[in-house]
VOPAGU-2260 file (C-alpha; in pm, 1 decimal, decimal comma):
REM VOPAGU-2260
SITE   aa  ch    i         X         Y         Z
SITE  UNK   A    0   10841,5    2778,7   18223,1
SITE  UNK   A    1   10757,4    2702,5   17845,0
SITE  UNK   A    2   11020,5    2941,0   17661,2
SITE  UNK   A    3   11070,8    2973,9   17351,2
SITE  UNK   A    4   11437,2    2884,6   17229,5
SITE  UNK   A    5   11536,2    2782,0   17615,4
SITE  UNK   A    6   11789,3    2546,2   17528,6
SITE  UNK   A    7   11983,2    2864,5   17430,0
SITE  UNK   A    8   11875,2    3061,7   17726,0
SITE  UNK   A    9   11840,1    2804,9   18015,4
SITE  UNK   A   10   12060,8    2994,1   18260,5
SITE  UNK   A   11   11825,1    3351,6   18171,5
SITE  UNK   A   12   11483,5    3103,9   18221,5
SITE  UNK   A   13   11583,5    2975,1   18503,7
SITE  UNK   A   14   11653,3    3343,1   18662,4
SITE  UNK   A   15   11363,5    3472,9   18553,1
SITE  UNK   A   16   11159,1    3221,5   18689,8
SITE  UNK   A   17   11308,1    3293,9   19042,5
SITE  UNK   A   18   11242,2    3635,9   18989,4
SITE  UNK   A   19   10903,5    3595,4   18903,1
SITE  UNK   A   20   10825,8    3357,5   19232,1
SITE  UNK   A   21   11037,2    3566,8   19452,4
SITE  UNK   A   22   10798,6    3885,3   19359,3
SITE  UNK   A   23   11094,7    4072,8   19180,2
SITE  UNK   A   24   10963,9    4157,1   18869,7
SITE  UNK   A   25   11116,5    4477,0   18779,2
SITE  UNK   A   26   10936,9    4762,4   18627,7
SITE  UNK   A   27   11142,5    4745,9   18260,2
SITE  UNK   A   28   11335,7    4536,3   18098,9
SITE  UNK   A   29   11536,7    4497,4   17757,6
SITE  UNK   A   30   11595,8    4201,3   17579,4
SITE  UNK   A   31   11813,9    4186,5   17306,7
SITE  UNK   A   32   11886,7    3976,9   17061,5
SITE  UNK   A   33   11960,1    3919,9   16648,1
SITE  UNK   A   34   11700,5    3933,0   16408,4
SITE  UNK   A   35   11648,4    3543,5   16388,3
SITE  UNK   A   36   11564,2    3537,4   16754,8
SITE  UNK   A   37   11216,7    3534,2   16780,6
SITE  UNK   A   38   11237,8    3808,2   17069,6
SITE  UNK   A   39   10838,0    3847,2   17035,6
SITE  UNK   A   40   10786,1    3510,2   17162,4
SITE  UNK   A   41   11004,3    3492,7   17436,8
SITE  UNK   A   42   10894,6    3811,7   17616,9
SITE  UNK   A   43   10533,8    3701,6   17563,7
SITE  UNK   A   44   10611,4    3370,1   17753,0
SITE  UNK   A   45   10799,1    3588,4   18039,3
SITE  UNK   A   46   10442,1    3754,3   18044,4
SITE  UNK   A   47   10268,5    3442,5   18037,5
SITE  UNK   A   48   10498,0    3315,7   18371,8
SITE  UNK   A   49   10414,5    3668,6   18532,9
SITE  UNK   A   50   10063,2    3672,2   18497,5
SITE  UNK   A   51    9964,6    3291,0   18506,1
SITE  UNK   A   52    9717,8    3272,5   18802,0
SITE  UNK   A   53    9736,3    2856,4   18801,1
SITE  UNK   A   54   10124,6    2826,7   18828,9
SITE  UNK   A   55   10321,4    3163,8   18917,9
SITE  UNK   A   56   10666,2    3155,7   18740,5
SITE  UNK   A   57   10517,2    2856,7   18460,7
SITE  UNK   A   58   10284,9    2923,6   18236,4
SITE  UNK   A   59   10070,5    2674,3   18226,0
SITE  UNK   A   60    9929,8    2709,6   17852,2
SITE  UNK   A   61    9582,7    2642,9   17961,0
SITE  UNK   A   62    9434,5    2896,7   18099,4
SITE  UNK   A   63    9260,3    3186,6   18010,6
SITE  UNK   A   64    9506,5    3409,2   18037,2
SITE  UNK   A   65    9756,1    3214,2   17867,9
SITE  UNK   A   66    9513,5    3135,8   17597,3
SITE  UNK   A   67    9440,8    3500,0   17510,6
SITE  UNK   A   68    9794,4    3611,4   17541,3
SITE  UNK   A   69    9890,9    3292,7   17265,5
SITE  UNK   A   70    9594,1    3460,7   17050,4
SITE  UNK   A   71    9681,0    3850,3   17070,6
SITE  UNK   A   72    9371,5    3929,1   17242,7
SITE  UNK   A   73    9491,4    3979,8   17635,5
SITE  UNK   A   74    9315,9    4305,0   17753,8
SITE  UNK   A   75    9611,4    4422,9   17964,9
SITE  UNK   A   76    9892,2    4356,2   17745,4
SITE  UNK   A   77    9974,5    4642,4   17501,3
SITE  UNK   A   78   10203,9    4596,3   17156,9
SITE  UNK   A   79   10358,1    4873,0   17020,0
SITE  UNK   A   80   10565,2    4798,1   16676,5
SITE  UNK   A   81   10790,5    5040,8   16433,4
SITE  UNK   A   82   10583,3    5235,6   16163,6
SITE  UNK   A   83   10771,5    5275,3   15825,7
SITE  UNK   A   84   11110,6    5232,0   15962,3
SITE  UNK   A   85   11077,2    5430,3   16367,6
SITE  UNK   A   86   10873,6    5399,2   16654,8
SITE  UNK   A   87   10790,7    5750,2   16672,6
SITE  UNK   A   88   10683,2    5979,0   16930,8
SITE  UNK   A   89   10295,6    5897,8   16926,3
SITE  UNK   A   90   10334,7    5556,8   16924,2
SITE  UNK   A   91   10489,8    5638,4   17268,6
SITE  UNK   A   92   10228,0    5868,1   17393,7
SITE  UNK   A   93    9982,1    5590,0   17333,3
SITE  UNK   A   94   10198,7    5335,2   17514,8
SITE  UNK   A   95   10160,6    5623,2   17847,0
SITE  UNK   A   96    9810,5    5669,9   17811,8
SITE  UNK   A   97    9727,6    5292,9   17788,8
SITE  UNK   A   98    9953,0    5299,5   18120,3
SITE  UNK   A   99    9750,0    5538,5   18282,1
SITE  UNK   A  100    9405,5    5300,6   18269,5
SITE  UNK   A  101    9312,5    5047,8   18529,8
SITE  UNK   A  102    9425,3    4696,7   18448,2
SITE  UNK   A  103    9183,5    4427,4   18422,0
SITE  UNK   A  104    9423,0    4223,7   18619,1
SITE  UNK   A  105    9672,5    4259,3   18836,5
SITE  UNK   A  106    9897,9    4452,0   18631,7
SITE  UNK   A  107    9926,6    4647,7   18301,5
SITE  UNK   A  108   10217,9    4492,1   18000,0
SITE  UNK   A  109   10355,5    4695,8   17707,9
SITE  UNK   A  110   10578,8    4521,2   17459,1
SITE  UNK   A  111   10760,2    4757,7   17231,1
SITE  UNK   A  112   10897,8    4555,2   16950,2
SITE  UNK   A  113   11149,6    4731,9   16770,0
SITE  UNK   A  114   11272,1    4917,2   17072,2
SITE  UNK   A  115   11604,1    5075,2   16864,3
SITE  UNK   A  116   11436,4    5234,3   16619,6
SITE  UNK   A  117   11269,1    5502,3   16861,9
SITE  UNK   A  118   11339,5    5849,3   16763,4
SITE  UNK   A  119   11517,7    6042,8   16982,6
SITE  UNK   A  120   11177,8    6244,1   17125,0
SITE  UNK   A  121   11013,5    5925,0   17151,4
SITE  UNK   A  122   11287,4    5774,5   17405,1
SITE  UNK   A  123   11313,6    6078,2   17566,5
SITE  UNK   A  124   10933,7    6049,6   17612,2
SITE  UNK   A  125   10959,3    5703,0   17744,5
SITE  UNK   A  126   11212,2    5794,2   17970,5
SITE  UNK   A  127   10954,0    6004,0   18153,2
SITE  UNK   A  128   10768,6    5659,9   18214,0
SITE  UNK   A  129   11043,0    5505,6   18301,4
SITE  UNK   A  130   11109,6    5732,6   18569,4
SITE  UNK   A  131   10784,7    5719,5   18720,7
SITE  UNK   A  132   10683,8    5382,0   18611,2
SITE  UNK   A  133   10279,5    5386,6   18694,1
SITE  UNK   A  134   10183,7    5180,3   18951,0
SITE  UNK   A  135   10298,2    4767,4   18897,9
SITE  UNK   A  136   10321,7    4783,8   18537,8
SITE  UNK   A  137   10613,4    4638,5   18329,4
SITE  UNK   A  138   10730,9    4751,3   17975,1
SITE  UNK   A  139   10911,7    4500,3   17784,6
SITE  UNK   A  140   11184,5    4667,2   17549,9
SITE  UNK   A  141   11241,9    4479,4   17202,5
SITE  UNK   A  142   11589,3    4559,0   17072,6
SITE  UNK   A  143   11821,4    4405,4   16812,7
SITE  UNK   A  144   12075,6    4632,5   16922,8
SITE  UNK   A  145   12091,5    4787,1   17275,9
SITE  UNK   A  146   12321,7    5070,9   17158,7
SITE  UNK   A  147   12079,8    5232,5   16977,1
SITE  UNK   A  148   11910,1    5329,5   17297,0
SITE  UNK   A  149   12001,4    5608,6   17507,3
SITE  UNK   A  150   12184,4    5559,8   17822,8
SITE  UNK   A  151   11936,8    5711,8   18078,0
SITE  UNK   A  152   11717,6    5428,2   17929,6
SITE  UNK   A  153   11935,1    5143,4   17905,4
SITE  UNK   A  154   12010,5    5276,4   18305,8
SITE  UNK   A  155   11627,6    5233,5   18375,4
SITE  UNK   A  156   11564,9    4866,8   18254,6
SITE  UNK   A  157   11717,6    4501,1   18325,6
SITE  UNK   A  158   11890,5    4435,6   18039,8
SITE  UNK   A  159   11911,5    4046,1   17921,6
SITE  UNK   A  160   12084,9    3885,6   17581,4
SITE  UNK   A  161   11941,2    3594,9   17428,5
SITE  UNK   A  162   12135,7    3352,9   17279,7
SITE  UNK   A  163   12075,6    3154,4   16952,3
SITE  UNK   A  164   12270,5    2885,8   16838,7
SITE  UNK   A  165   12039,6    2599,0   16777,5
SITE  UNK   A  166   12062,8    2501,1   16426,3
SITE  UNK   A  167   12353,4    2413,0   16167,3
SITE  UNK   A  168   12235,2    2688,9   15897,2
SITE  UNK   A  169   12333,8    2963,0   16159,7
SITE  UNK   A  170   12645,8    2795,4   16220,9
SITE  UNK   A  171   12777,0    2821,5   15894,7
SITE  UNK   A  172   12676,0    3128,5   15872,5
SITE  UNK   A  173   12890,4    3274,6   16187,6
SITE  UNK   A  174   13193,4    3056,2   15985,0
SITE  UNK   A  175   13092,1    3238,5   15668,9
SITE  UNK   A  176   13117,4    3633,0   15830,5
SITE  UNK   A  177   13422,8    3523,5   16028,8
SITE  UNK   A  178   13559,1    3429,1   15696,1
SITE  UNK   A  179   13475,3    3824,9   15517,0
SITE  UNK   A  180   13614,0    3948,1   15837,3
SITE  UNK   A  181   13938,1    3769,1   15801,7
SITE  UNK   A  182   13934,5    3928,1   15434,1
SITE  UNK   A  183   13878,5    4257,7   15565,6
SITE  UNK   A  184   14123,4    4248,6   15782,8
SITE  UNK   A  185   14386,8    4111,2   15542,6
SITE  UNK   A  186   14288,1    4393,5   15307,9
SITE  UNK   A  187   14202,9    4135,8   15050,0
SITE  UNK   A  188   14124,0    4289,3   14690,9
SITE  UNK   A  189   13765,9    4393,3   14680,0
SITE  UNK   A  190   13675,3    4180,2   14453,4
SITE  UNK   A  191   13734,2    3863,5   14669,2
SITE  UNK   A  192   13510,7    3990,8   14934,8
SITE  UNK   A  193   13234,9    4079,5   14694,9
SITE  UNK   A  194   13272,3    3751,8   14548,7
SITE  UNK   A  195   13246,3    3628,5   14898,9
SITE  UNK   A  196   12976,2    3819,3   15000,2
SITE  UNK   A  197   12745,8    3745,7   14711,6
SITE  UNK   A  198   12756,4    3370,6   14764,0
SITE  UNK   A  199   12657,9    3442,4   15094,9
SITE  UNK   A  200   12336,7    3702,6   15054,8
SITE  UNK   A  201   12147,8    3529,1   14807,4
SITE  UNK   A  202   11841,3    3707,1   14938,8
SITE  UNK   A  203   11694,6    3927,4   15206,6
SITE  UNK   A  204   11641,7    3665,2   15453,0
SITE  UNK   A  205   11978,6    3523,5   15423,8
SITE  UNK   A  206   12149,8    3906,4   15400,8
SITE  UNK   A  207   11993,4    3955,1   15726,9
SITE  UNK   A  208   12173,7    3650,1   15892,3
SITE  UNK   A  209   12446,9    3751,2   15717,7
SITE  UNK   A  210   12445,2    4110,4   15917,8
SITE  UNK   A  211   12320,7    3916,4   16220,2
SITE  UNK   A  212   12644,7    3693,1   16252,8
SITE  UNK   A  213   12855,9    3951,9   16131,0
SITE  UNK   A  214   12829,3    4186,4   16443,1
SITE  UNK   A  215   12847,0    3864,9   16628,9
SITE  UNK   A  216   13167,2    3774,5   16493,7
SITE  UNK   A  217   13263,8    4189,8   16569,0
SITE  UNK   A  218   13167,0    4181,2   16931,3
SITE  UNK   A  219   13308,8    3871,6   17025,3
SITE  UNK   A  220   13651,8    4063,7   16889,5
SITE  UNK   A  221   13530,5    4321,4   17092,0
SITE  UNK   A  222   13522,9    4153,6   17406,3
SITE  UNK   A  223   13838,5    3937,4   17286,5
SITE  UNK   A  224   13636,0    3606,3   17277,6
SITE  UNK   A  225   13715,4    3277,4   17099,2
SITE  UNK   A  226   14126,5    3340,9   17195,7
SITE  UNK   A  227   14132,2    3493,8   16831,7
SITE  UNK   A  228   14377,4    3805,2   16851,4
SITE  UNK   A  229   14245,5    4078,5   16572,5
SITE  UNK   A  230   14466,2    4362,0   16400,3
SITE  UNK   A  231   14183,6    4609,0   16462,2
SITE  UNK   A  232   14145,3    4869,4   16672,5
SITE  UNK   A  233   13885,8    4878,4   16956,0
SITE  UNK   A  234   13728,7    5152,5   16744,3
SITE  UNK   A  235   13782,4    5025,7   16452,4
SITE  UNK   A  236   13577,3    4736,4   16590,7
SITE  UNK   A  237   13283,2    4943,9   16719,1
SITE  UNK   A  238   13295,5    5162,1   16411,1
SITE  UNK   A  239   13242,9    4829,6   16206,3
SITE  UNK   A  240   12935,1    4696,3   16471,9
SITE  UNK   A  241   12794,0    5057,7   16349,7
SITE  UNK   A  242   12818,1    5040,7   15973,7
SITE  UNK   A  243   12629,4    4673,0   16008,9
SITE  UNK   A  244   12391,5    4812,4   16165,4
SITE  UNK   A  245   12337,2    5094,0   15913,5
SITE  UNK   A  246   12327,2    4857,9   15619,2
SITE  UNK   A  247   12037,3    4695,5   15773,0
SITE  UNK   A  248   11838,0    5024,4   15876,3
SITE  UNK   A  249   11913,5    5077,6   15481,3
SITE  UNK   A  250   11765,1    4764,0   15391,9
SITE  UNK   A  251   11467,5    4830,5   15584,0
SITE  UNK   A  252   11397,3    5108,5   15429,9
SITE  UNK   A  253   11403,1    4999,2   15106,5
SITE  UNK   A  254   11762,4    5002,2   15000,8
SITE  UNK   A  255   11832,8    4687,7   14777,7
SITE  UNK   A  256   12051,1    4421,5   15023,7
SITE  UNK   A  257   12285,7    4366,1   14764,4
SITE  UNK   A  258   12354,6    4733,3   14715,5
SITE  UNK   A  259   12357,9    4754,7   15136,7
SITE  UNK   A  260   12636,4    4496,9   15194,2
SITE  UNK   A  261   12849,5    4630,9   14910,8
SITE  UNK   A  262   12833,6    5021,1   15023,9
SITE  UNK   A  263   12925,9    4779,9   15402,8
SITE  UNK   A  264   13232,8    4612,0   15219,7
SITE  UNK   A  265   13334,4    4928,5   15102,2
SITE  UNK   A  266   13295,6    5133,7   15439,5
SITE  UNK   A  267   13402,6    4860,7   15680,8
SITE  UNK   A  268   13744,1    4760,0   15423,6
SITE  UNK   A  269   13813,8    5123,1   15366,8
């Protein structure tokens, strides 16, 4: 199947494509991943592979369903996106009613970018569709962070992490939040890690990485990976995977990234 970023995700293609030819295609799924993983992309090639009537499983990229999907234009597949800084609840309600019509095809898609931003009464509305998921349609959950979503969801759904480590920038900047992390933890003078921290966010796009690769470094202390032993707490740790992702709900919402990551320094080292 032609995936984007696969090299990083070859054991998850390979899976899906079995699921997809052994007529297993679940109702709901999550897929989550950091904010440089193009997350839009991939679940739109899991779509193609689903509803590809040349080559079941591999989406061929020729025809016309494959075509229309590339161009935004497929009637039965559905996008639903974050307004201002939530998916609120109509943006659900349409997502049900869409659900409700007769496909064109064989089946109706939704795609809900953004998934953990929902407010609460819009995941408690999707869980009703999720309970009683209408006939063989599949909703496609978006989510840069799976905790963000309720439990009774997260139940409901196949849940899948994609990987990204394909290029040398991203690399150095996992080396670079290890590094602030080993500062934090050290109780270095706040000063050092603001010095640190400001060669590092130069601008939004690189803050984000930054926040990215921080709770990478976080969970993989979490789950005691890379045989690094860490003075903090297992609460400590989750409390710190929390405040990252409160700087960058801050950022998005207009907060300036520079103020975001110091307010983080300050919380996280506290």
């Amino acid at each position: 199947m032609r995936f984007e970023i696969e090299e990083d995700n070859r054991i998850l293609v390979r899976r899906l494509e079995r699921v997809i030819r052994d007529d297993r295609v679940s109702h709901a799924y999550i897929l989550e991943g950091d904010h440089c993983i193009d997350k839009k992309a991939f679940a739109e090639s899991f779509v193609k592979g689903i509803l590809c009537p040349k080559h079941l499983g591999e989406n061929c990229g020729e025809c016309s369903i494959c075509d229309k999907v590339d161009h935004g234009n497929y009637e039965d597949l559905f996008y639903v996106a974050a307004e201002g800084s939530s998916i609120k609840d109509a943006g659900i309600l349409a997502v049900q009613d869409r659900l409700k019509t007769m496909p064109f095809g064989s089946r109706n898609v939704v795609i809900v970018e953004d998934a953990d931003t929902m407010t609460q009464r819009a995941q408690n509305r999707l869980l009703k569709t999720l309970e009683e998921p209408p006939g063989r349609s599949v909703i496609l959950l978006l989510s840069e962070n799976i905790e963000n979503l309720v439990q009774t969801i997260q139940s409901r759904c196949v849940k899948y992490r994609l990987n990204y480590f394909g290029t040398s920038g991203y690399d150095s900047m996992l080396e670079d939040a290890e590094a602030v992390v080993q500062l934090l933890e050290q109780r270095a003078p706040f000063y050092q890690i603001k010095e640190k921290c400001d060669k590092i966010t130069k601008n939004r796009e690189d803050t984000e990485a930054f926040l990215d690769s921080l709770q990478v470094v976080y969970r993989n202390l979490l789950l005691q990976k890379e045989g690094r032993i860490s003075f903090l707490k297992d609460d400590e740790i989750a409390d710190a995977i929390h405040q990252v992702e409160a700087a960058r709900k801050q950022i998005r919402q207009g907060v300036a990234p520079s103020y975001a990551i110091r307010n983080l320094m300050l919380k996280i080292g506290g």
